[in-house]
TIRO-2110 file (N, C-alpha, C; in Angstrom, 1 decimal):
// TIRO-2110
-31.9, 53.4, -18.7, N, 1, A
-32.5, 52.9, -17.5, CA, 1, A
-33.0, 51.4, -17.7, C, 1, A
-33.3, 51.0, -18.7, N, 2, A
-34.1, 49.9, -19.4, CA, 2, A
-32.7, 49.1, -19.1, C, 2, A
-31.6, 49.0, -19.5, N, 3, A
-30.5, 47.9, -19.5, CA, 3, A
-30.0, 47.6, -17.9, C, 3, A
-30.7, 48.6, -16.8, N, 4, A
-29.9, 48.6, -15.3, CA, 4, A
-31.0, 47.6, -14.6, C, 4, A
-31.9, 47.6, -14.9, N, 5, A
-33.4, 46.6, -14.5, CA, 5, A
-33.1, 45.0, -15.2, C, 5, A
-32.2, 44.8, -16.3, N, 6, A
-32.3, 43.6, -16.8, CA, 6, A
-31.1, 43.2, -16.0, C, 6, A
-30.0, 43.8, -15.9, N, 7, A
-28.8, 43.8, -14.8, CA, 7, A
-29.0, 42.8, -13.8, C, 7, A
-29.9, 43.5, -12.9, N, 8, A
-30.1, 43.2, -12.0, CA, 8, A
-30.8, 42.1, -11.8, C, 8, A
-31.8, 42.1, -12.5, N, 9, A
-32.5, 40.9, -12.5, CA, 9, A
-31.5, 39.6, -12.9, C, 9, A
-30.5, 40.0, -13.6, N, 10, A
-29.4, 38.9, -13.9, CA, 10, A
-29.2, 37.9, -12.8, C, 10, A
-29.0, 38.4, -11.7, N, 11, A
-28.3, 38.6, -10.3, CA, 11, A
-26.8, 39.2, -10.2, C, 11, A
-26.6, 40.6, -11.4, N, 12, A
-25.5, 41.2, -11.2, CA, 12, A
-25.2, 42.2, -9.8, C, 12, A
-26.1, 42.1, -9.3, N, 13, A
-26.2, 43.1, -7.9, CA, 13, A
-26.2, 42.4, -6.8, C, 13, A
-25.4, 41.9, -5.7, N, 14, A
-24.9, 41.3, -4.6, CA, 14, A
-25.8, 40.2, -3.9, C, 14, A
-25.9, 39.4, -3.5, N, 15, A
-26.5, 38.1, -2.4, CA, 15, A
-26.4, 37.1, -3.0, C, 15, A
-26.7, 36.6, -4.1, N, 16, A
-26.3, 35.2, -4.6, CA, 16, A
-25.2, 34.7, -5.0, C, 16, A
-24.3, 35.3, -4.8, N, 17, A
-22.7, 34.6, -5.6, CA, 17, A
-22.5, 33.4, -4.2, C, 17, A
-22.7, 33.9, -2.8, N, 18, A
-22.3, 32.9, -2.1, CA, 18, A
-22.2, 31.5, -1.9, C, 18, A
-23.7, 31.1, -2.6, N, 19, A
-24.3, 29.7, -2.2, CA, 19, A
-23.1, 29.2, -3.8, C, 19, A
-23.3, 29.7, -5.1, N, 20, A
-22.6, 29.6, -6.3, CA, 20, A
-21.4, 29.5, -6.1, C, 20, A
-20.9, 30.4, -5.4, N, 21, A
-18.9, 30.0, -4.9, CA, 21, A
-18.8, 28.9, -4.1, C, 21, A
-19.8, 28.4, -3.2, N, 22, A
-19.6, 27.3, -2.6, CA, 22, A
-19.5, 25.5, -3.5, C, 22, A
-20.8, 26.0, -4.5, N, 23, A
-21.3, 24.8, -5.6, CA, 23, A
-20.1, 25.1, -6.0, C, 23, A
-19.5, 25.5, -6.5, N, 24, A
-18.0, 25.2, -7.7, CA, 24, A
-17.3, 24.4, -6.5, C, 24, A
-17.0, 24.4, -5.8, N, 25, A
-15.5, 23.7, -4.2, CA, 25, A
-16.3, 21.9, -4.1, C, 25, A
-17.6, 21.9, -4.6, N, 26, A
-18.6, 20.8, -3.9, CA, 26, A
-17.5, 19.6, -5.3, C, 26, A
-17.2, 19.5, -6.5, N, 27, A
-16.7, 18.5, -7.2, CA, 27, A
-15.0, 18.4, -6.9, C, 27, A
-14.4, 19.2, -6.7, N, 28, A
-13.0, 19.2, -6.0, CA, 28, A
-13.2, 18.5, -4.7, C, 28, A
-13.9, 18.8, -3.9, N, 29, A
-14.0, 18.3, -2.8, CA, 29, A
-14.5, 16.4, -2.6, C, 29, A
-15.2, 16.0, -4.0, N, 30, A
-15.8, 14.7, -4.0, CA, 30, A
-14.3, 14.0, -5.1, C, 30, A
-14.3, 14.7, -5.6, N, 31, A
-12.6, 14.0, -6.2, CA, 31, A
-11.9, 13.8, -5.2, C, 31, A
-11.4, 14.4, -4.4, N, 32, A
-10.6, 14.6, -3.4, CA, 32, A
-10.6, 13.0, -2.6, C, 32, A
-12.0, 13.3, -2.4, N, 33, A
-12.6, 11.8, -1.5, CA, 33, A
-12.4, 10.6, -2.5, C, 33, A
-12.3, 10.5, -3.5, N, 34, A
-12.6, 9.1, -4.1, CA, 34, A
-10.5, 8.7, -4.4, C, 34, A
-10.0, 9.7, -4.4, N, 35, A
-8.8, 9.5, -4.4, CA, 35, A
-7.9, 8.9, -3.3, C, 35, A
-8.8, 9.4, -2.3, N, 36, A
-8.4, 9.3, -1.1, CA, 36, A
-9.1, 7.7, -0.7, C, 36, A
-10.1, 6.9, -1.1, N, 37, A
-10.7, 5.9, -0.9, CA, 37, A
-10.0, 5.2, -2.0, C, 37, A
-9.4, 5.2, -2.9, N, 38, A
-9.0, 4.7, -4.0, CA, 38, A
-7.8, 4.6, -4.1, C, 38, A
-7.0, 5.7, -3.7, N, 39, A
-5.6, 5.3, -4.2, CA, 39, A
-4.8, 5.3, -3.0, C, 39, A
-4.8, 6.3, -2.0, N, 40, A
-4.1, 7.1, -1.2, CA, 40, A
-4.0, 5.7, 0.5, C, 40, A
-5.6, 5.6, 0.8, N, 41, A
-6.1, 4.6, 1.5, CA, 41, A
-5.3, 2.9, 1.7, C, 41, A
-5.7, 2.7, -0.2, N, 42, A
-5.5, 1.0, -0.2, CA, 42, A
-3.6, 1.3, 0.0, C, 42, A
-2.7, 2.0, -0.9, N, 43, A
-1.6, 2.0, -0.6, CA, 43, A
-1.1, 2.1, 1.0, C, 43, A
-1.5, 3.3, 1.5, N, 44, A
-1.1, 3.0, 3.3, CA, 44, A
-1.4, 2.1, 3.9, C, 44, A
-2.3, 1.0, 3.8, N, 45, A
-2.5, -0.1, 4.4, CA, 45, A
-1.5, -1.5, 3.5, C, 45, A
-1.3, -1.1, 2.6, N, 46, A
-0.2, -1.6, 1.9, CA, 46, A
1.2, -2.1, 2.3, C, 46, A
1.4, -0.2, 2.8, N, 47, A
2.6, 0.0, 3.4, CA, 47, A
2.9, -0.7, 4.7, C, 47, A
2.0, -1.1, 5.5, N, 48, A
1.8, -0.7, 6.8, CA, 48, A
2.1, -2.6, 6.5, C, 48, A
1.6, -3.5, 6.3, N, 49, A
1.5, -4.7, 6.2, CA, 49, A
3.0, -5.0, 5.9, C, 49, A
3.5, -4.4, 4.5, N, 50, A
4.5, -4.9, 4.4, CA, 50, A
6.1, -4.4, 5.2, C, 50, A
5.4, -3.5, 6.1, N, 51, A
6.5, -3.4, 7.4, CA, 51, A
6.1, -4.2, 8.8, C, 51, A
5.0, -4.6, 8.9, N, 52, A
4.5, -5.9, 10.0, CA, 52, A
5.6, -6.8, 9.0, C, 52, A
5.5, -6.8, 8.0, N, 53, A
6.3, -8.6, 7.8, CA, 53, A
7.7, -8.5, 7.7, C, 53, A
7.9, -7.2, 7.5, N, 54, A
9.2, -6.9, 7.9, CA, 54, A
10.0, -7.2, 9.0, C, 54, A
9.0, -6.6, 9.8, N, 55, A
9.7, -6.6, 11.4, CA, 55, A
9.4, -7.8, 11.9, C, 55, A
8.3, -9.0, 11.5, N, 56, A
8.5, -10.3, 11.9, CA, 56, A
9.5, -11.4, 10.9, C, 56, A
10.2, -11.0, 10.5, N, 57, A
10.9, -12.1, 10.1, CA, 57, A
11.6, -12.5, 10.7, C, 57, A
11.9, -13.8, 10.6, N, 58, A
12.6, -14.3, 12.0, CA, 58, A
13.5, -15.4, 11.0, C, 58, A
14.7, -15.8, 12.2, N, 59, A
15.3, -17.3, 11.7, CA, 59, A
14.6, -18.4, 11.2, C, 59, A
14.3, -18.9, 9.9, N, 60, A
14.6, -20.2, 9.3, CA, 60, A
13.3, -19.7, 7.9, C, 60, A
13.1, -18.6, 8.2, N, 61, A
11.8, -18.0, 7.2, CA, 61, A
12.7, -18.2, 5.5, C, 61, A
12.0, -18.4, 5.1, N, 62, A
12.3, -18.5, 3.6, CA, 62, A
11.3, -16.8, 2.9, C, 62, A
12.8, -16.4, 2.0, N, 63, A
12.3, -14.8, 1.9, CA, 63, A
12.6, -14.7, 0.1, C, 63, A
12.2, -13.9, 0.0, N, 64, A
11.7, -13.2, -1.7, CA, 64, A
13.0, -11.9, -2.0, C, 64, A
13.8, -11.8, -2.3, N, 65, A
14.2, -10.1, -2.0, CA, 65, A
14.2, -9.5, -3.5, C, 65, A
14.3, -8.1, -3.3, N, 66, A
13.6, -7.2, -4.5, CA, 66, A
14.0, -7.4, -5.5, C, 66, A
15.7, -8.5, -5.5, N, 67, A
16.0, -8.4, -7.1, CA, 67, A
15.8, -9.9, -7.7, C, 67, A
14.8, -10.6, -6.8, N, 68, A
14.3, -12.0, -7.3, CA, 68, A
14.6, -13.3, -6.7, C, 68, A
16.0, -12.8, -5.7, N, 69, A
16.8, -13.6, -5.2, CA, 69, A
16.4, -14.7, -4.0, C, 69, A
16.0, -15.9, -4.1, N, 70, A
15.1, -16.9, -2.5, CA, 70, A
16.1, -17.3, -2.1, C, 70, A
15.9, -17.0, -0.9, N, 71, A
17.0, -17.8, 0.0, CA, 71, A
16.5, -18.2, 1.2, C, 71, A
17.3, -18.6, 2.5, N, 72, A
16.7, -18.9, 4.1, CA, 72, A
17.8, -17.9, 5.0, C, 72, A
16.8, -17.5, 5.6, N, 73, A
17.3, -16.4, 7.1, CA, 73, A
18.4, -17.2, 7.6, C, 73, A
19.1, -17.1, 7.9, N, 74, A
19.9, -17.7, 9.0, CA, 74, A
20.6, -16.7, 10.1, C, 74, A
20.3, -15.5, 10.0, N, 75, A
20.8, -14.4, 11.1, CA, 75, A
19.8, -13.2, 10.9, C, 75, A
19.0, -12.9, 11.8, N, 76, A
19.4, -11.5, 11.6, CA, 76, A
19.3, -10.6, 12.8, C, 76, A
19.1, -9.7, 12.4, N, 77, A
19.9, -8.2, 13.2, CA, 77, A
19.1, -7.0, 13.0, C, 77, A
18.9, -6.0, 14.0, N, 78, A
17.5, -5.1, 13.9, CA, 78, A
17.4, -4.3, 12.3, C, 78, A
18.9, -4.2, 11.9, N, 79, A
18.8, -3.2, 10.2, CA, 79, A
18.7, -4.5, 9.2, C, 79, A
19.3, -5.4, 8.8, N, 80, A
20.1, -6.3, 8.4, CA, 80, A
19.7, -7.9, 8.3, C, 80, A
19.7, -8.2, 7.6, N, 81, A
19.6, -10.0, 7.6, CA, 81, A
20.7, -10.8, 7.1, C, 81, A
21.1, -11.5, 7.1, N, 82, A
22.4, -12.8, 6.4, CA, 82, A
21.5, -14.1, 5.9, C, 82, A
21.1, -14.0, 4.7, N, 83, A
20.6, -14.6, 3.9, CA, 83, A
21.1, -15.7, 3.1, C, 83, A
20.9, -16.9, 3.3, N, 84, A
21.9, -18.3, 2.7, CA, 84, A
20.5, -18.5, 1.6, C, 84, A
22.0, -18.1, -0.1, N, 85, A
21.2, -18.4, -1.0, CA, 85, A
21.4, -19.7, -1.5, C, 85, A
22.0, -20.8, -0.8, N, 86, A
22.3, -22.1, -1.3, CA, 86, A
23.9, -22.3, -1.2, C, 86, A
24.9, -22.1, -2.3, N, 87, A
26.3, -22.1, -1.8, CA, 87, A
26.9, -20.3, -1.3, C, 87, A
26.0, -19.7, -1.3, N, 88, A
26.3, -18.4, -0.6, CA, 88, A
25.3, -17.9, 0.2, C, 88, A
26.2, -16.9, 1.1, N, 89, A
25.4, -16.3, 2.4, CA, 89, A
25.4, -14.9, 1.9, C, 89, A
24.5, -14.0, 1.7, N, 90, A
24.4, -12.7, 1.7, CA, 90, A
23.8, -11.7, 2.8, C, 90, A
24.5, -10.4, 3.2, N, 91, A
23.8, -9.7, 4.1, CA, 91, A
23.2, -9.0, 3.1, C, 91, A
21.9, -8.8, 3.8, N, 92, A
20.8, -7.7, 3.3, CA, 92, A
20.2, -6.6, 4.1, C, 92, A
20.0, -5.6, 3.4, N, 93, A
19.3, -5.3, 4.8, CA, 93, A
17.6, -5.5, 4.5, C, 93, A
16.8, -5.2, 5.8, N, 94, A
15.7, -5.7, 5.5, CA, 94, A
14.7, -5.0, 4.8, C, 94, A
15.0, -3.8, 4.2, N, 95, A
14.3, -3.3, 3.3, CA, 95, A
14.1, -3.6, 1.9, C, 95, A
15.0, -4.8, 1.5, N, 96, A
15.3, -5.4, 0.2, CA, 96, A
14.3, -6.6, 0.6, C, 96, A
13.9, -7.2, 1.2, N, 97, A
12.9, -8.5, 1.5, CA, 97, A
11.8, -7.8, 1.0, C, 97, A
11.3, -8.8, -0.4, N, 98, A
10.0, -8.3, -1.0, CA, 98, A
8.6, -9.2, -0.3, C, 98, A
9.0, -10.7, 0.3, N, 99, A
8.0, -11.1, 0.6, CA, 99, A
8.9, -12.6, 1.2, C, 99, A
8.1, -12.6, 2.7, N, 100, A
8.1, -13.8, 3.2, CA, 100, A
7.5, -15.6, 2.5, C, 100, A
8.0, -16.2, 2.4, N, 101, A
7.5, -17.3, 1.6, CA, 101, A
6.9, -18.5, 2.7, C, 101, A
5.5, -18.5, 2.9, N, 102, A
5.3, -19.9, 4.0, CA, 102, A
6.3, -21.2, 3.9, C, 102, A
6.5, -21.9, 4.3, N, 103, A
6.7, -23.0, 4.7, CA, 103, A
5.4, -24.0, 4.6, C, 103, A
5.5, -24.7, 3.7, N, 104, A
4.3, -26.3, 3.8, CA, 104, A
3.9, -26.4, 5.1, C, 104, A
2.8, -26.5, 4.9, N, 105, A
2.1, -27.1, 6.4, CA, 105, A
2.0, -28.3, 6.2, C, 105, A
1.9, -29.5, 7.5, N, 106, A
2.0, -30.4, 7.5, CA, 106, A
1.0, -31.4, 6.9, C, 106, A
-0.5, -30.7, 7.1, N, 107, A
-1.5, -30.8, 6.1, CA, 107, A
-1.0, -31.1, 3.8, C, 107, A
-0.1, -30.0, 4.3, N, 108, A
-0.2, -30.1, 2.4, CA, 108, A
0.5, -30.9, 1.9, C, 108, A
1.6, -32.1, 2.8, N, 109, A
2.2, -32.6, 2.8, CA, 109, A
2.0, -33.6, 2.1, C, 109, A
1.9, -34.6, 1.1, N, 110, A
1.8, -35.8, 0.8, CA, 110, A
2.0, -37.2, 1.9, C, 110, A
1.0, -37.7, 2.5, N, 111, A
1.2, -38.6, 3.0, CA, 111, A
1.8, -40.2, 2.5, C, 111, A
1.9, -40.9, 3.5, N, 112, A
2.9, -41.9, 3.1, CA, 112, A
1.9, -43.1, 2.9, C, 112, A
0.5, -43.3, 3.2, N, 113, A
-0.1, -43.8, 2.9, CA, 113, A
-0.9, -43.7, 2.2, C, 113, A
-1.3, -42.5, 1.6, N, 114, A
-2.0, -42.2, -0.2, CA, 114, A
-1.1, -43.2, -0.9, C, 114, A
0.4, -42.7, -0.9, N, 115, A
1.2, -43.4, -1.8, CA, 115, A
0.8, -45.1, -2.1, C, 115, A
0.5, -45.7, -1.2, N, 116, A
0.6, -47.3, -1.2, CA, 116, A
-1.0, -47.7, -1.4, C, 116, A
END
């Protein structure tokens, strides 16, 4: 009789497991979130950018493509671009463009009167 009293006092006899099953789900559930703010988040905004600069590329843009190769737009076409790498034209399609390259602004330009 003496070991069914210490039992219970345990909490081996029913009502508290519930709030305890929930505490175990509470650290999976904060991982979950920091992964999702950390990895999951910054990549899809990632993604999302480098298909805006996708879909604006336009004629005379100077482009990056994935195997290192710069060249200038000179065509393109809704899958596809034609890429002039200097004495050659390449089609690409535009999933191979790793990054648009600005163009100097007229600002960064060295003027003609600094020189003198």
């Amino acid at each position: 009789m003496f070991w069914a009293t210490n039992a219970y006092a345990m909490g081996g006899a029913g009502g508290g497991d519930a709030a305890g099953g929930m505490m175990n789900f509470i650290p999976l559930i904060l991982m979950f979130a920091v992964f999702y703010f950390l990895l999951i988040r910054p990549q899809q905004k990632r993604a999302k950018e480098h298909q805006n600069m996708l879909n604006n590329v336009k004629r005379g843009d100077e482009v990056i493509t994935a195997g290192g190769l710069h060249g200038r737009v000179i065509e393109t076409a809704e899958q596809h671009l034609i890429v002039d790498l200097g004495e050659t034209k390449v089609k690409l399609s535009r999933n191979a463009v790793s990054a648009v390259v600005g163009l100097p602004k007229a600002a960064d330009k060295p003027s003609k009167k600094a020189d003198k």
